[in-house]
DSSP file (Angstrom, degrees, kcal/mol; ACC not computed):
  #  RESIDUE AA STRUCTURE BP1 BP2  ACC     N-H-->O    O-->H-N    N-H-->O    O-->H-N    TCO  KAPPA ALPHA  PHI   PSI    X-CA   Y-CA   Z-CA
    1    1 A X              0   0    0      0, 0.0     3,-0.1     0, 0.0    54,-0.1   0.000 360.0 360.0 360.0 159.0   17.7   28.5   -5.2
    2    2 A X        -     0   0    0     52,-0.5     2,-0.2     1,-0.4    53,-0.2   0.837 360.0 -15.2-121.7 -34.3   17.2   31.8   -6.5
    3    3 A X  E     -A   54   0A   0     51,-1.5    51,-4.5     2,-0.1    -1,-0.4  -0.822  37.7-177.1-160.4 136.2   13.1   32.0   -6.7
    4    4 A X  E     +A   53   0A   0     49,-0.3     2,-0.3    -2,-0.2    49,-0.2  -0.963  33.9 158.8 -97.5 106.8   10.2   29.8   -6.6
    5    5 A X  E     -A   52   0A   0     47,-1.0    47,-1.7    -2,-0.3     2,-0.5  -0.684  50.6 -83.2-115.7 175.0    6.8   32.1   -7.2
    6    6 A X  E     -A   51   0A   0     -2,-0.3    45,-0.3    45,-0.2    43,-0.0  -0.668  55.2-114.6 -66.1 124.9    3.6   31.7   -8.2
    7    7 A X        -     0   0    0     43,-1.9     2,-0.3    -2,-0.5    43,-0.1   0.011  30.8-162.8 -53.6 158.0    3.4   31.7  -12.0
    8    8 A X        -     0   0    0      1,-0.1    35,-0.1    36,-0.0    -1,-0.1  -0.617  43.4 -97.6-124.2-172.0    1.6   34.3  -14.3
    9    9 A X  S >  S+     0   0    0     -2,-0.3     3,-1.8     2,-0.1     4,-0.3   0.711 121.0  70.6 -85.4 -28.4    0.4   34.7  -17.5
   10   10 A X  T 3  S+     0   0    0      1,-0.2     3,-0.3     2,-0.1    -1,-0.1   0.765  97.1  58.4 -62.4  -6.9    3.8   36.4  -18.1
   11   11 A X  T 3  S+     0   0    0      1,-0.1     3,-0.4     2,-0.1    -1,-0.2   0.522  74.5  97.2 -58.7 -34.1    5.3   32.8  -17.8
   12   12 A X    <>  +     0   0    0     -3,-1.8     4,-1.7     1,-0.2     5,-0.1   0.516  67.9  60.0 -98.3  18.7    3.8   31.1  -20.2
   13   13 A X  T  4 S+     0   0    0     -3,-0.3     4,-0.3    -4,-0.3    -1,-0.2   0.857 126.8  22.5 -82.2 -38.4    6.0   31.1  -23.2
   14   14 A X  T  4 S+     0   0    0     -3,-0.4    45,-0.2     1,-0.2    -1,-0.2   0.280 116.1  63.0-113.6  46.7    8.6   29.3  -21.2
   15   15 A X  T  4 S+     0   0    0     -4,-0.2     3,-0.4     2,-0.1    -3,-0.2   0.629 113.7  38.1-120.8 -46.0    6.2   27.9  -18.6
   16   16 A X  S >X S+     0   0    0     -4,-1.7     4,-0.9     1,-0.3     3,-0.5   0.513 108.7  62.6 -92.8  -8.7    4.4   25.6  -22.0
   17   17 A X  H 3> S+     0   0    0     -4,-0.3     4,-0.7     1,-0.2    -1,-0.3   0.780 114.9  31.0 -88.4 -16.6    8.2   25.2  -23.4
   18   18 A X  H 34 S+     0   0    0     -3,-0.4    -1,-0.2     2,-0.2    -2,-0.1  -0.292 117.0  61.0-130.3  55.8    8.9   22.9  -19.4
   19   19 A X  H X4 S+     0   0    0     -3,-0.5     3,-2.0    -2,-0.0    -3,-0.2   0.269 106.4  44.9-170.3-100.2    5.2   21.8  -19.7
   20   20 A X  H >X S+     0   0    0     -4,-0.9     4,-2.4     1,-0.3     3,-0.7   0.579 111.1  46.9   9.7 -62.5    6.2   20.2  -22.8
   21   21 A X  T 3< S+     0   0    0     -4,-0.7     4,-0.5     1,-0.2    -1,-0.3   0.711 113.2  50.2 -76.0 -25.4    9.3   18.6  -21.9
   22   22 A X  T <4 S+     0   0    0     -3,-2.0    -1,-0.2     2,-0.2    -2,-0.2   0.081 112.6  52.3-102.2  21.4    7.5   17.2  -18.6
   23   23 A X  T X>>S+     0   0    0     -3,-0.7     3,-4.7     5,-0.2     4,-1.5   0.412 115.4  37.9-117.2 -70.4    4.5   15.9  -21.3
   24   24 A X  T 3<5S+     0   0    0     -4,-2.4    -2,-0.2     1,-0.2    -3,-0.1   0.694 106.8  60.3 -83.4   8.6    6.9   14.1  -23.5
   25   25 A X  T 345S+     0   0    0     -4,-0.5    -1,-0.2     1,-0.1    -3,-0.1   0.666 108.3  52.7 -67.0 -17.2    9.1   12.8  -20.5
   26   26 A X  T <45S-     0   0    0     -3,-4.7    -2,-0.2     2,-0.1    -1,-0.1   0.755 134.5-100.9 -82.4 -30.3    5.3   11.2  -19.9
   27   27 A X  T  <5S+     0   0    0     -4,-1.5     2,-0.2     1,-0.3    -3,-0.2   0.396  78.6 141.2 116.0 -13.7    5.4    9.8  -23.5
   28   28 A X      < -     0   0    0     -5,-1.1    -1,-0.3     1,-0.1    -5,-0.2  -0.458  59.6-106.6 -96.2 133.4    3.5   12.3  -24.9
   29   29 A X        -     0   0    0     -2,-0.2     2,-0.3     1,-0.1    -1,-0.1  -0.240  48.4-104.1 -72.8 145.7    4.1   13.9  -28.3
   30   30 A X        +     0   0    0     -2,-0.1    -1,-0.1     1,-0.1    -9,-0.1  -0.440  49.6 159.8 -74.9 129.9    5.4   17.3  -27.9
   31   31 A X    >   +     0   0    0     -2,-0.3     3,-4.8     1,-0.1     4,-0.5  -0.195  18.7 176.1-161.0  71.5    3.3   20.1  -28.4
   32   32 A X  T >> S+     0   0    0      1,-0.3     3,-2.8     2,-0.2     4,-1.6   0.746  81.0  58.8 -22.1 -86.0    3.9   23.5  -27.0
   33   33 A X  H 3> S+     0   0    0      1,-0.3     4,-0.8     2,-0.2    -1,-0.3   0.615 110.8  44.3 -29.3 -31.6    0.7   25.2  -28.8
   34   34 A X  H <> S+     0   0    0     -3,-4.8     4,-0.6     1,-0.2    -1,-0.3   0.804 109.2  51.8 -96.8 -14.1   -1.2   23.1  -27.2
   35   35 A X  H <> S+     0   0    0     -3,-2.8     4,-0.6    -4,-0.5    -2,-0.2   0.426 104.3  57.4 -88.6 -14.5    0.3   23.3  -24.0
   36   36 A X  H >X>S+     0   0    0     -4,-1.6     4,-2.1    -5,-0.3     3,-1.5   0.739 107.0  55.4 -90.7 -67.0    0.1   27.0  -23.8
   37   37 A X  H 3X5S+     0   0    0     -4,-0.8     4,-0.6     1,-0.3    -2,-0.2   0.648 105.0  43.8 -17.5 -38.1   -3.2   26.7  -24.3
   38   38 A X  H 3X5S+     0   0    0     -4,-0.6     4,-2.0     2,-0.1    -1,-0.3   0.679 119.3  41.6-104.1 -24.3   -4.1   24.7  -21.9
   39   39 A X  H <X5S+     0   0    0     -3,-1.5     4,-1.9    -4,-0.6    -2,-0.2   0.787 107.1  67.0 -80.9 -14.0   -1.9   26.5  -19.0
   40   40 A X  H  X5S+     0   0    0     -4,-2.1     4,-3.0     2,-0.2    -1,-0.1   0.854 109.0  35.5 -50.8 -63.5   -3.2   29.7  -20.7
   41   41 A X  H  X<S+     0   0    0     -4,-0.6     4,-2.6    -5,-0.5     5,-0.4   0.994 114.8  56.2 -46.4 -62.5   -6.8   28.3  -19.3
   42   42 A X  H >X>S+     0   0    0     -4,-2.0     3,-3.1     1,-0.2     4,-1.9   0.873 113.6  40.9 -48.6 -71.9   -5.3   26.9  -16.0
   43   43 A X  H 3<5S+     0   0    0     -4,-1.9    -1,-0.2     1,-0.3    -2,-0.2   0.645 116.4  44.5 -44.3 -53.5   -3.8   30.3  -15.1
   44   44 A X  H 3<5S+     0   0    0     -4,-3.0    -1,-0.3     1,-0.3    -2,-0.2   0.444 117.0  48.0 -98.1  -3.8   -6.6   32.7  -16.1
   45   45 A X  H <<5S-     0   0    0     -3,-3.1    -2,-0.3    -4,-2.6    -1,-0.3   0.444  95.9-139.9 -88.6 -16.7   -9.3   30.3  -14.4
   46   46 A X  T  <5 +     0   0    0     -4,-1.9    -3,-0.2    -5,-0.4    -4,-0.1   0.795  56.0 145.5  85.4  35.5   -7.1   30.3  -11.5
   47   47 A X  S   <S+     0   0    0     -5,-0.6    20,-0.8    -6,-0.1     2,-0.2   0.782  71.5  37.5 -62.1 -41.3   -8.4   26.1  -11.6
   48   48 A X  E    S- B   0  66A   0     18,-0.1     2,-0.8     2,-0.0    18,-0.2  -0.653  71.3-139.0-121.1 162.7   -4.8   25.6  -10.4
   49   49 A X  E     + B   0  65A   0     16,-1.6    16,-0.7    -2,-0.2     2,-0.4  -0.894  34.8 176.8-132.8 113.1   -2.2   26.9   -8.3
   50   50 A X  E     - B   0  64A   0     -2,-0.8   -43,-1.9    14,-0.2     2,-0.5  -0.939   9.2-166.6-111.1 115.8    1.2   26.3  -10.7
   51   51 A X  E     -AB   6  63A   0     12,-0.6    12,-4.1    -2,-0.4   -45,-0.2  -0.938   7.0-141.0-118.5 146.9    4.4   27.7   -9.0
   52   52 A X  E     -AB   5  62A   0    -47,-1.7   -47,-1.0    -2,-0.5     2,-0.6  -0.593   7.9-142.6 -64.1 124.1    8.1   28.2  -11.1
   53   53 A X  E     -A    4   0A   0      8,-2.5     7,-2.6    -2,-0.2     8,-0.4  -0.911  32.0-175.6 -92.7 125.1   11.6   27.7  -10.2
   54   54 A X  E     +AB   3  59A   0    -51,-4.5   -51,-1.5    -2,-0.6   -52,-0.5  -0.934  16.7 176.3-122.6 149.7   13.6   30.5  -11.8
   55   55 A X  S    S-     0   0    0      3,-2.3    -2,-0.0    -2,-0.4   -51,-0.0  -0.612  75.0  -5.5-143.9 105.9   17.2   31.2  -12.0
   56   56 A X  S    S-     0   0    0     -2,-0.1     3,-0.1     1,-0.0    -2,-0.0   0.368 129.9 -55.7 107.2  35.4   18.6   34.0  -13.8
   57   57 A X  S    S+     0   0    0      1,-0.5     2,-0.2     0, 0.0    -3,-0.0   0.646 118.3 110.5  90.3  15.2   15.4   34.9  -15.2
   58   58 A X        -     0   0    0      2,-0.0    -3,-2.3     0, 0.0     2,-0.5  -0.893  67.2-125.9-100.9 146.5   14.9   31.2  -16.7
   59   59 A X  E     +B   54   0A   0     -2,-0.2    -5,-0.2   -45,-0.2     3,-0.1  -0.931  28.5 175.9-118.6 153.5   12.4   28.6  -15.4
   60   60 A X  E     -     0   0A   0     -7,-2.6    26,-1.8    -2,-0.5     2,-0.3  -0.120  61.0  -8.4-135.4  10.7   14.2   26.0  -14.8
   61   61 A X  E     - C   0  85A   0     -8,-0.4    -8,-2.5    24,-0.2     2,-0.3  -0.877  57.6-150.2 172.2 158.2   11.2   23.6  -13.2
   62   62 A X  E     -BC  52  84A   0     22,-1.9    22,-1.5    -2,-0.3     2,-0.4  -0.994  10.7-151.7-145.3 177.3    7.3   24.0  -12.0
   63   63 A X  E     -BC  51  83A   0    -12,-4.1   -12,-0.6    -2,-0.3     2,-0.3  -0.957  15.6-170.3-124.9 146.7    4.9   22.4   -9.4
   64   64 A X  E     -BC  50  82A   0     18,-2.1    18,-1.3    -2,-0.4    17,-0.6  -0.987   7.3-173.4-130.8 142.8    0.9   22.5  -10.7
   65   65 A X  E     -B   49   0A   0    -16,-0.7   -16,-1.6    -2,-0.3     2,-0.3  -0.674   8.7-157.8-124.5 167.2   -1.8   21.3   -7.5
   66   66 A X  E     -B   48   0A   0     13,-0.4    13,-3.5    -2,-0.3     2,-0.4  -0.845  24.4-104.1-145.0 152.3   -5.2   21.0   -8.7
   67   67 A X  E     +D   78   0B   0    -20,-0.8    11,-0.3    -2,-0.3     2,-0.2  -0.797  42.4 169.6 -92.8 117.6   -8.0   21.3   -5.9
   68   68 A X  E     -D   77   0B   0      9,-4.2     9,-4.7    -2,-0.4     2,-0.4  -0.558  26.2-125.7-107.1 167.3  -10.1   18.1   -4.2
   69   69 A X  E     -D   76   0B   0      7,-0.2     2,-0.5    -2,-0.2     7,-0.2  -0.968   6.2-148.9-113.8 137.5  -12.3   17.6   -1.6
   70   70 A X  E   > -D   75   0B   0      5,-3.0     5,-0.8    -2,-0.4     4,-0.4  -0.967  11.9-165.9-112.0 120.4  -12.0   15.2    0.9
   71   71 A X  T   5S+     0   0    0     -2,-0.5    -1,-0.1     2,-0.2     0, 0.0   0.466  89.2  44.2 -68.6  -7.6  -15.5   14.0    2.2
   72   72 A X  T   5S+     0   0    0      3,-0.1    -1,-0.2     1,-0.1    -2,-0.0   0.706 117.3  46.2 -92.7 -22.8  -14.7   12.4    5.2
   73   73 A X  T   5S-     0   0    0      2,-0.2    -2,-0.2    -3,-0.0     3,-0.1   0.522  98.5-138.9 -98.1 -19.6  -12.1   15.3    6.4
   74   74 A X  T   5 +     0   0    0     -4,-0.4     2,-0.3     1,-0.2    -3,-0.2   0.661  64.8 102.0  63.1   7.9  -14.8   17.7    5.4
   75   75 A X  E   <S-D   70   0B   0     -5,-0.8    -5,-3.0     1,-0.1    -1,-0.2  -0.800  85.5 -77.7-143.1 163.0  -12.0   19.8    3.9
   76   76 A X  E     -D   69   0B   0     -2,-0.3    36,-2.6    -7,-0.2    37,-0.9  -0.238  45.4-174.4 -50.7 126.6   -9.9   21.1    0.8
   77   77 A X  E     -D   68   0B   0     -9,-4.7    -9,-4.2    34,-0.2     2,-0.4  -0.972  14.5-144.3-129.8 150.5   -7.2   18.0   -0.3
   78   78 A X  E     -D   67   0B   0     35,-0.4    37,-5.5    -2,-0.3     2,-0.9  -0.899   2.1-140.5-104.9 134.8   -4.6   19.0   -3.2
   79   79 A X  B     -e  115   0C   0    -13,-3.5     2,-1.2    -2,-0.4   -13,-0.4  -0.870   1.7-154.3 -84.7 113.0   -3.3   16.9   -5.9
   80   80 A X        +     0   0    0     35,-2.8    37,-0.3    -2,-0.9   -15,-0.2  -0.860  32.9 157.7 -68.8  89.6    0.2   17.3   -6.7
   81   81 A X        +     0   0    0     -2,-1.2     2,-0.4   -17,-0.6    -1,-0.1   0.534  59.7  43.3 -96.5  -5.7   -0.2   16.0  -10.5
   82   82 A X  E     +C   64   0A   0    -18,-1.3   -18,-2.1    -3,-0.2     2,-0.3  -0.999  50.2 155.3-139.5 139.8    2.8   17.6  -11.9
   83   83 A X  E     +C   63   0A   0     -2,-0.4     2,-0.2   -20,-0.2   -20,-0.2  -0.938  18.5 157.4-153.2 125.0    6.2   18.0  -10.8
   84   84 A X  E     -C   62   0A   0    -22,-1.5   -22,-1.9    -2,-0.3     2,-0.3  -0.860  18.0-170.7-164.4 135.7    9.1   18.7  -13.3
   85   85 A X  E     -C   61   0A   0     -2,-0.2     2,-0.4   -24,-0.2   -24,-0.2  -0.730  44.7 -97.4-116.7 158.6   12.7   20.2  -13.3
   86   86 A X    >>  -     0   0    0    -26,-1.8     3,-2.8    -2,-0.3     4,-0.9  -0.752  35.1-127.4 -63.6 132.5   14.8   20.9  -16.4
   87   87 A X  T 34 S+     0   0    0     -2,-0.4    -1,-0.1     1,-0.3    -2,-0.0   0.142 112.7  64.3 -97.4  14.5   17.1   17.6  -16.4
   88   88 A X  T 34 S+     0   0    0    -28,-0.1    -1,-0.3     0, 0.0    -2,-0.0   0.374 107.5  37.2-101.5  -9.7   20.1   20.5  -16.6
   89   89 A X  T X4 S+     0   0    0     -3,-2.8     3,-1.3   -29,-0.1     5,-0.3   0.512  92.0 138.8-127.7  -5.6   19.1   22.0  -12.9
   90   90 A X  T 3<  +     0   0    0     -4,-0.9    -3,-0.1     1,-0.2    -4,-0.0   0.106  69.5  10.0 -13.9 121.4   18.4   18.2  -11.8
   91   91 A X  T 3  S+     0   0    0      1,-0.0    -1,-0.2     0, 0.0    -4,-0.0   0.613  91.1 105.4  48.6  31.0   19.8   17.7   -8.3
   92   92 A X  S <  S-     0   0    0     -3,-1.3    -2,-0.1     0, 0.0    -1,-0.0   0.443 100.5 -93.7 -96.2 -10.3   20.5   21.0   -7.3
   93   93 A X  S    S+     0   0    0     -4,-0.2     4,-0.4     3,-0.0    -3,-0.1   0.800  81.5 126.2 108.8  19.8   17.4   20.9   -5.1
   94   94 A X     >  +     0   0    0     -5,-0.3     4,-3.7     1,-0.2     5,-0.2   0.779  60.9  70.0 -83.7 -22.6   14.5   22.2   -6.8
   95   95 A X  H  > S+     0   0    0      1,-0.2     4,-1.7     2,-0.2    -1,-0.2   0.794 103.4  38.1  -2.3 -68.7   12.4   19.7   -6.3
   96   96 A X  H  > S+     0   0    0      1,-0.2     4,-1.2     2,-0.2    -1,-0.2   0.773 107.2  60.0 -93.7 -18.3   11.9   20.1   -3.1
   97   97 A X  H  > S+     0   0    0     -4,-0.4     4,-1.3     2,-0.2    -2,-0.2   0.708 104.9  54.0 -86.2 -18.2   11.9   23.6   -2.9
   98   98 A X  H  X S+     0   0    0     -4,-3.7     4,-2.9     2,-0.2     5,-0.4   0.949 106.8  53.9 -62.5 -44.9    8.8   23.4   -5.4
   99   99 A X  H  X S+     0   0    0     -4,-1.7     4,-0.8     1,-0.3     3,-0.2   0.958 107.1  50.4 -71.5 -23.6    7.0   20.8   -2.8
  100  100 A X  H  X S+     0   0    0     -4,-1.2     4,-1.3     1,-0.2     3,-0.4   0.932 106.1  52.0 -70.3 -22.4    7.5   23.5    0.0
  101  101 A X  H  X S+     0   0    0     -4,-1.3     4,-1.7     1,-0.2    -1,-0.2   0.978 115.0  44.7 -60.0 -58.5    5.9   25.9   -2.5
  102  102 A X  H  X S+     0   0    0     -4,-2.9     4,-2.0     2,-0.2     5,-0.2   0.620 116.4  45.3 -69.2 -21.1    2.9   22.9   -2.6
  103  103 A X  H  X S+     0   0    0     -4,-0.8     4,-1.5    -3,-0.4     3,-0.4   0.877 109.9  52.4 -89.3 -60.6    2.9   22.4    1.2
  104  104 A X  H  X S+     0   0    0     -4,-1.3     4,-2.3     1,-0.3    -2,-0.2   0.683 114.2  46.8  -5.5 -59.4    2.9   26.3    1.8
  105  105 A X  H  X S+     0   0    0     -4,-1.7     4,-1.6     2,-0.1    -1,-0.3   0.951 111.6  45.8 -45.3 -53.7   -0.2   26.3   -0.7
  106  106 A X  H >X S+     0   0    0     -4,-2.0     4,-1.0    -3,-0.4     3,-0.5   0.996 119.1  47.6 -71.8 -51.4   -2.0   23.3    1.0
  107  107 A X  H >< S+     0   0    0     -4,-1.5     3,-2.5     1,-0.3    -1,-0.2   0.808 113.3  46.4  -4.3 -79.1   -1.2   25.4    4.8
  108  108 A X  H 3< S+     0   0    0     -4,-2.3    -1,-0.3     1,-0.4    -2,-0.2   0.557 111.9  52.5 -82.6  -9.4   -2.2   28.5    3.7
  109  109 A X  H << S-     0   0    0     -4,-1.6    -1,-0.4    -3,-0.5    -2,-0.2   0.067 103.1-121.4  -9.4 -23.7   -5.3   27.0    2.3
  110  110 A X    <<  +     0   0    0     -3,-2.5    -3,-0.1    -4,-1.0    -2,-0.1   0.112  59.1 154.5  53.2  -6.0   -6.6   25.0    5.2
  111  111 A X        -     0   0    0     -5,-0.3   -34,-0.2    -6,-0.1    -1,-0.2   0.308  49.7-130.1 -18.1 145.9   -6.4   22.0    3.4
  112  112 A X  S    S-     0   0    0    -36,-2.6     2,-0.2     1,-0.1   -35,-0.1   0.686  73.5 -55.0 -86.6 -41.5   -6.0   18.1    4.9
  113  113 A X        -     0   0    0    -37,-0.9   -35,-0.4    -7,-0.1     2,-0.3  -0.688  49.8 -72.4-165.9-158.9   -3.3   17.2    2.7
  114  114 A X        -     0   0    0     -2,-0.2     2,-0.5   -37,-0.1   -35,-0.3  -0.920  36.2-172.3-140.4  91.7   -1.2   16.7   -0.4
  115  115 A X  B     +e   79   0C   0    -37,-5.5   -35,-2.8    -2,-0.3     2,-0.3  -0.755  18.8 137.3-111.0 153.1   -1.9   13.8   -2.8
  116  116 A X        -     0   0    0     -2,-0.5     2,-0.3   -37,-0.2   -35,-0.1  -0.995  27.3-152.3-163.0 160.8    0.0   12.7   -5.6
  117  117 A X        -     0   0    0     -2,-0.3     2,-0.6   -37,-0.3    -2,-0.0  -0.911   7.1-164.3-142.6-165.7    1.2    9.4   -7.1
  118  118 A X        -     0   0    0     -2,-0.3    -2,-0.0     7,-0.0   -37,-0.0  -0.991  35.2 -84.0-159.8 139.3    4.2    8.3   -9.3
  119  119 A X    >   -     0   0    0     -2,-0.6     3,-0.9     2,-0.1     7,-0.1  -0.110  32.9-127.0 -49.6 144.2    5.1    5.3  -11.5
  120  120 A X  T 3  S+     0   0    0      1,-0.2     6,-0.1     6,-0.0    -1,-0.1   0.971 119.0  55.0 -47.6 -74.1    6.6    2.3   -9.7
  121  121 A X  T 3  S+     0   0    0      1,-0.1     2,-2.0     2,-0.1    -1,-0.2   0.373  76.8 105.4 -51.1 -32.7    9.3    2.6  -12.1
  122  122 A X    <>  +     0   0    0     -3,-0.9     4,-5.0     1,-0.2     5,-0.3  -0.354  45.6 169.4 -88.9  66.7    9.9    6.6  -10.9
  123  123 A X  H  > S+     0   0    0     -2,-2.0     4,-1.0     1,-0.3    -1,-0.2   0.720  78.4  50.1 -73.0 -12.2   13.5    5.6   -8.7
  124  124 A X  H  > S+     0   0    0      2,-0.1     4,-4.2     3,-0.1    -1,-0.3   0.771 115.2  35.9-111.1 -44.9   14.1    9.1   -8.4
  125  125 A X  H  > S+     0   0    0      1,-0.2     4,-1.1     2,-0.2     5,-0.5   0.927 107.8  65.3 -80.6  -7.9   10.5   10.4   -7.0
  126  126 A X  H  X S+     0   0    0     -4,-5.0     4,-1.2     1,-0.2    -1,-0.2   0.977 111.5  39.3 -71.4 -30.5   10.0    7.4   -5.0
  127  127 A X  H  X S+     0   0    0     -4,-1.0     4,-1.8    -5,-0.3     5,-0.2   0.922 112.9  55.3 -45.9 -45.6   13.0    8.9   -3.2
  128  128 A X  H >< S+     0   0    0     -4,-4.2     3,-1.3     1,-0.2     5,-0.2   0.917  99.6  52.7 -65.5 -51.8   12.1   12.0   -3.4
  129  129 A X  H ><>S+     0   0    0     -4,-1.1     3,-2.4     1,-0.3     5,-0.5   0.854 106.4  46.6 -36.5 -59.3    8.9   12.1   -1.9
  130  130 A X  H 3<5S+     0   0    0     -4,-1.2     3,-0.3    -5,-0.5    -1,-0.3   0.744 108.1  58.8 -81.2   3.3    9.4   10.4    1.5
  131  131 A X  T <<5S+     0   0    0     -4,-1.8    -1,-0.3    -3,-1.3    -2,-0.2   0.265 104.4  49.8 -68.1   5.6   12.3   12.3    2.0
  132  132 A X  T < 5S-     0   0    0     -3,-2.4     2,-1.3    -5,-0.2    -1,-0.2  -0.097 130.7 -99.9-120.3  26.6    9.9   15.4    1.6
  133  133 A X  T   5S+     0   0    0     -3,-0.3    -3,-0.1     1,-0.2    -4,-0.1   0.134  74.4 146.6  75.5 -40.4    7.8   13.7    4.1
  134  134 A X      < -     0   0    0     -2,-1.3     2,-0.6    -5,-0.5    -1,-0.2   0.052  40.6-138.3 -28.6 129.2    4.9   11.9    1.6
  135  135 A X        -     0   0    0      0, 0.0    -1,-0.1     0, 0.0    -5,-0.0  -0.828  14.0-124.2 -98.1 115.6    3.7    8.3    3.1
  136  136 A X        -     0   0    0     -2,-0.6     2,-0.5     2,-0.1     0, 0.0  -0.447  26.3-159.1 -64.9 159.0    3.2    5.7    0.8
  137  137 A X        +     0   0    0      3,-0.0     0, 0.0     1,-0.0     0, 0.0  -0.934  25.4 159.8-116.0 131.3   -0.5    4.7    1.6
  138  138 A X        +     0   0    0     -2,-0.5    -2,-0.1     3,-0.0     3,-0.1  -0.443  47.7  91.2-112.2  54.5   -0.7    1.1    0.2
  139  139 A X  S    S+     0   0    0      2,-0.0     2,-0.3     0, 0.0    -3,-0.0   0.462  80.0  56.7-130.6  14.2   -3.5    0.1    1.9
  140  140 A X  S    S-     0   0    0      0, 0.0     2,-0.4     0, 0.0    -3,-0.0  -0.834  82.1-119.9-116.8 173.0   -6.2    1.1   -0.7
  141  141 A X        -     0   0    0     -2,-0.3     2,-0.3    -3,-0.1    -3,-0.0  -0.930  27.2-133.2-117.0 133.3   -6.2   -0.1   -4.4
  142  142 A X        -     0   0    0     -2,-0.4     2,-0.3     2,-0.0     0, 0.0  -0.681  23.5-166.5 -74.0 140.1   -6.0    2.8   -7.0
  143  143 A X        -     0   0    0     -2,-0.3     2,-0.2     2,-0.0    -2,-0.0  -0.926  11.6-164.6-127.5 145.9   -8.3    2.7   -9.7
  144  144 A X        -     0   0    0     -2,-0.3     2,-0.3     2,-0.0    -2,-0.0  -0.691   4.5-168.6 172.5 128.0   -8.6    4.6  -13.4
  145  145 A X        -     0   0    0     -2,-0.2     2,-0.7     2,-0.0    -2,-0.0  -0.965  24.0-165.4 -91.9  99.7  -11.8    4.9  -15.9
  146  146 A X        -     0   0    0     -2,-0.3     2,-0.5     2,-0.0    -2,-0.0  -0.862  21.7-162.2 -94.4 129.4  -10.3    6.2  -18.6
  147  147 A X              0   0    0     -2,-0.7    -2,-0.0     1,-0.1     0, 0.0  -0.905 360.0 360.0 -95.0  89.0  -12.3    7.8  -21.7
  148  148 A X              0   0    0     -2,-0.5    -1,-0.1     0, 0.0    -2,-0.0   0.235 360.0 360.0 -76.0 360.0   -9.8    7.7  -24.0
């Protein structure tokens, strides 16, 4: 790997261009404008902590945590809601070097944990993750209110 950092605002023309690709991998109709926009926010509200994989001065993947609280732990919990590599740097191992980027955060943070989830369907993160150490928890039922 050649760098994972923290992202900037100098990032976000090709930070909303693999922001984009990891929206309509979701399903989502592609829209870059809008997607700088909204990482435009994350970044300069500092809401999030979004780190880059670059190599040869391309980013080539990113990780975005967003910050929770856990009430029982008394402490900072992180979401890992986004994880996406360019499907050209796919299994070279960035992946993973983005979740050390995510544990690193939650560490230096003081944080309880990591949470994230993934489609059933998702054969490649259900690997990935519990090789990166993530536990499946099944012993609670997820549930979603959506306001569409």
């Amino acid at each position: 790997m050649e760098n994972i950092r923290r992202a900037s605002i100098n990032d976000l023309s090709q930070l909303s261009e693999l922001f984009d690709q990891y929206r309509v991998f979701y399903h989502k109709e592609s829209d870059i404008p809008s997607a700088e926009n909204f990482l435009k926010e994350r970044i300069e509200k500092q809401d999030s902590e979004i780190y880059v994989a670059e190599t040869d001065g391309i980013l080539v993947g990113f990780v975005q945590l967003y910050p929770l609280f856990s009430s029982t732990r008394m402490k900072k919990y992180w979401l890992l809601n986004d994880l996406f590599v360019n499907e050209n740097y796919r299994g070279i191992g960035f992946s993973k070097e983005l979740i050390d980027a995510a544990k690193k955060v939650c560490t230096s943070s003081d944080a309880c944990g990591i949470l994230l989830e993934t489609g059933k369907s998702n054969d490649i993160g259900n690997k990935l993750y519990p090789s990166c150490g993530f536990e499946l928890y099944d012993e609670v039922n997820f549930y979603e209110w959506s306001n569409k």
